[in-house]
C-alpha positions as CSV (number, residue, x, y, z in Angstrom):
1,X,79.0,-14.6,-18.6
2,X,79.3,-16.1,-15.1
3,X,78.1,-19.2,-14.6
4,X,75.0,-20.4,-11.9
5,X,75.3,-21.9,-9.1
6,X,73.6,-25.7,-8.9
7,X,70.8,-26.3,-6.4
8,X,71.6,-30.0,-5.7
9,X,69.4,-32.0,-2.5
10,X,72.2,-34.0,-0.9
11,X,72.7,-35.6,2.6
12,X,74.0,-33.7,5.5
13,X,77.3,-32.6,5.4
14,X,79.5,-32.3,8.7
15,X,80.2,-28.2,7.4
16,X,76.0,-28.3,7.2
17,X,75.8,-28.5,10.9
18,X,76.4,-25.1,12.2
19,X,74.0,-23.7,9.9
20,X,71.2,-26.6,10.7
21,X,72.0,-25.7,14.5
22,X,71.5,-22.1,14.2
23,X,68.2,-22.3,12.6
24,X,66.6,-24.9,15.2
25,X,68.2,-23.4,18.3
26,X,69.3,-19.7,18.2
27,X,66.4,-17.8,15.8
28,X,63.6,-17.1,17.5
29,X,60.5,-17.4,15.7
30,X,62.4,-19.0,12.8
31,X,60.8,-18.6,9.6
32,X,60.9,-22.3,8.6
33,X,58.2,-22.9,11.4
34,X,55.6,-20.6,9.1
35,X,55.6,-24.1,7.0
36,X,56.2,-26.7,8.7
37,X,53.1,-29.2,10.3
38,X,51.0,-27.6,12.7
39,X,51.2,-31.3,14.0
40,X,54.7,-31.1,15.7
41,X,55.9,-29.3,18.9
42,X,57.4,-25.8,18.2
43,X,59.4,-25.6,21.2
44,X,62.7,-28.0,21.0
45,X,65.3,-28.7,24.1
46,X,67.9,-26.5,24.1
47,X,71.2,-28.3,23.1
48,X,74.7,-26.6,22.8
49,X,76.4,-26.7,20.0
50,X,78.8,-29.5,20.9
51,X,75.7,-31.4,22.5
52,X,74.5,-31.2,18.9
53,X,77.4,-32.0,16.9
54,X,77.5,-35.2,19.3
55,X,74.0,-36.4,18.9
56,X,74.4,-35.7,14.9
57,X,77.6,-37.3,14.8
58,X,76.3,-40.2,16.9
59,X,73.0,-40.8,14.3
60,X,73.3,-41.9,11.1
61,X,71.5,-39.7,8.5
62,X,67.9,-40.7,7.4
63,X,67.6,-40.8,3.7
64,X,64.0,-39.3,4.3
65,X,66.5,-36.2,5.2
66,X,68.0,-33.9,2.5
67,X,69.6,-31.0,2.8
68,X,68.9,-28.4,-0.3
69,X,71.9,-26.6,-1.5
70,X,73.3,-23.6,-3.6
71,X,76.8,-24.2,-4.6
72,X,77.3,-26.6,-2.5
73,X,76.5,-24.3,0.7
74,X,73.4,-25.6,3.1
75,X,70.2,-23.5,2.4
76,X,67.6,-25.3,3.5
77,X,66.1,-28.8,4.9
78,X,63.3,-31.3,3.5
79,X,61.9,-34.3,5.6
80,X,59.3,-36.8,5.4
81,X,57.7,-38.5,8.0
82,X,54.8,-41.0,7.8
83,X,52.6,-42.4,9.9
84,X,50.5,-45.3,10.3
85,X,46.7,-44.2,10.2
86,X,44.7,-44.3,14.0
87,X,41.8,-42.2,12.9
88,X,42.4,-39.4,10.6
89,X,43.0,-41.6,7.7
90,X,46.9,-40.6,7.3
């Protein structure tokens, strides 16, 4: 019998980043934006790779940040962000 793989949420990993990179900056029409807020900008600032490893190196992770993996290996991203109500009742 061969045993499953664990779906952990964990912080970001330095080995996380090339995946995380290629799915904000080199899939167009990425499937992740299908569910994320219809509140936020869909078009990012391009940043190369290394521009991205030194911004990510550079900022410490935010614990309202998770990275979902299988076995260990990055397959997906959860965040949180609130806001302070001005109107809408947030």
């Amino acid at each position: 019998m061969s045993r499953l793989s664990a779906l952990s949420v964990r912080s970001r990993l330095p080995q996380d980043l090339p995946t995380l990179y290629r799915w904000m900056y080199t899939e167009q029409n990425p499937e992740w934006q299908r569910w994320d807020g219809p509140y936020f900008d869909k078009e990012c600032p391009f940043l190369s790779f290394e521009a991205y490893t030194e911004r990510a190196d550079a900022s410490p992770w935010n614990e309202d940040q998770q990275i979902v993996a299988l076995g260990g290996e990055c397959i997906g991203f959860l965040s949180r962000f609130e806001e302070a109500p001005s109107g809408g009742g947030w």
